[in-house]
N, C-alpha and C positions, 0 to 999 in steps of 0.2 A: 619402811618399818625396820627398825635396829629388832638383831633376835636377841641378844647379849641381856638377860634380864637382870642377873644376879650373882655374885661371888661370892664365897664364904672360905673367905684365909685359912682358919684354922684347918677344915676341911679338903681345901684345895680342891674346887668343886666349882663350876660354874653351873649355871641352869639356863637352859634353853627353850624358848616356844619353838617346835619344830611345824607345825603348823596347826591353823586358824583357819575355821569353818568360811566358805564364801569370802575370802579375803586373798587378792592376788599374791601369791610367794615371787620371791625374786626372779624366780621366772617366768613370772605372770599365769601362773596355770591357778586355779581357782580349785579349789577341790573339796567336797562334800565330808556332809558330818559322814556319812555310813567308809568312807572313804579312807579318811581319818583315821576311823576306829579300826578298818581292816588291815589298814596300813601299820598302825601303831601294834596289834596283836600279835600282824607274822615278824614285825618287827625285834619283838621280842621272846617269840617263839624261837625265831633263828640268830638268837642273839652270839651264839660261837662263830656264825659264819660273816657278821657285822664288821666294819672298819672307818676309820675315820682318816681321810684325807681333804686334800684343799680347791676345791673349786670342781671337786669330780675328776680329776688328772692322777692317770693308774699312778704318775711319775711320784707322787706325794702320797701316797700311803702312810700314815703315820701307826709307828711299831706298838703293835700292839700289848707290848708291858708299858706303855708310854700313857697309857691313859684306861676308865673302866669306865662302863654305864652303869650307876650306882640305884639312878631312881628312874622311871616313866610311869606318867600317868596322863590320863585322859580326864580334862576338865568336867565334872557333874553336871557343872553350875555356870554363869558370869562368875570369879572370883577373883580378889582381891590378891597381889603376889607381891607383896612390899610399895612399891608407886605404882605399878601396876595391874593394869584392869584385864583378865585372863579370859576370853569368850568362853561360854559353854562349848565343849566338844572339839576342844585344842588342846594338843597334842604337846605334854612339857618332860623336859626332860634333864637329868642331872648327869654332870660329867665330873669324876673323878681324872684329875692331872696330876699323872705319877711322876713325871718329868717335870722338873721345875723350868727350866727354858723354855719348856711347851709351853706350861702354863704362864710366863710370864709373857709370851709370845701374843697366846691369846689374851690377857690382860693391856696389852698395846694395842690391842684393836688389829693387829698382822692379820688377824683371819677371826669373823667370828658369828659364822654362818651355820645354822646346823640344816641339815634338807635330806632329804629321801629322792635315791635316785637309784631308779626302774631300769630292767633289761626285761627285753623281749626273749624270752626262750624260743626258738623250736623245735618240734619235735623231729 
């Protein structure tokens, strides 16, 4: 499943499904609506502590004036997202690209995965 849903030039914004109810992600992990939803909250609750690099490799952190999360929302419904058919209780999300190289980077298709990736704390 390609995540790459949508661009908008003027904007310089790409949109992402980050993930989809019951539907293996690229790394085959399957993961629930309540999941989802708690995922996409602290998500944006701890959105200063966020970063976006390439394939999960500390080595690629990309800087963060280099890009913003402009929109996240959580699907209501099935909806419609220009060709696109968006499940209820999928997780979508917009990126502003402040760097134009970035962004033309990802417009090549170089990288253009969005994913939620977990560490285990202990206490």
């Amino acid at each position: 499943m390609i995540k790459l849903l949508k661009t908008d030039e003027r904007h310089k914004t790409i949109s992402f499904c980050v993930l989809t109810p019951n539907i293996a992600d690229r790394n085959w992990d399957i993961i629930s609506e309540e999941e989802i939803i708690k995922t996409a909250h602290e998500f944006w609750a701890n959105m200063q502590n966020k970063f976006l690099n390439i394939d999960h490799r500390d080595d690629t952190h990309i800087k963060k004036e280099d890009y913003v999360f402009v929109e996240n929302f959580i699907t209501p419904c099935d909806i419609i997202i220009w060709d696109n058919i968006v499940k209820k209780w999928s997780w979508y999300v917009w990126i502003k690209f402040l760097n134009e190289d970035l962004y033309n980077s990802v417009l090549a298709w170089d990288f253009i995965w969005v994913s939620m990736e977990g560490y285990f704390l202990k206490n």
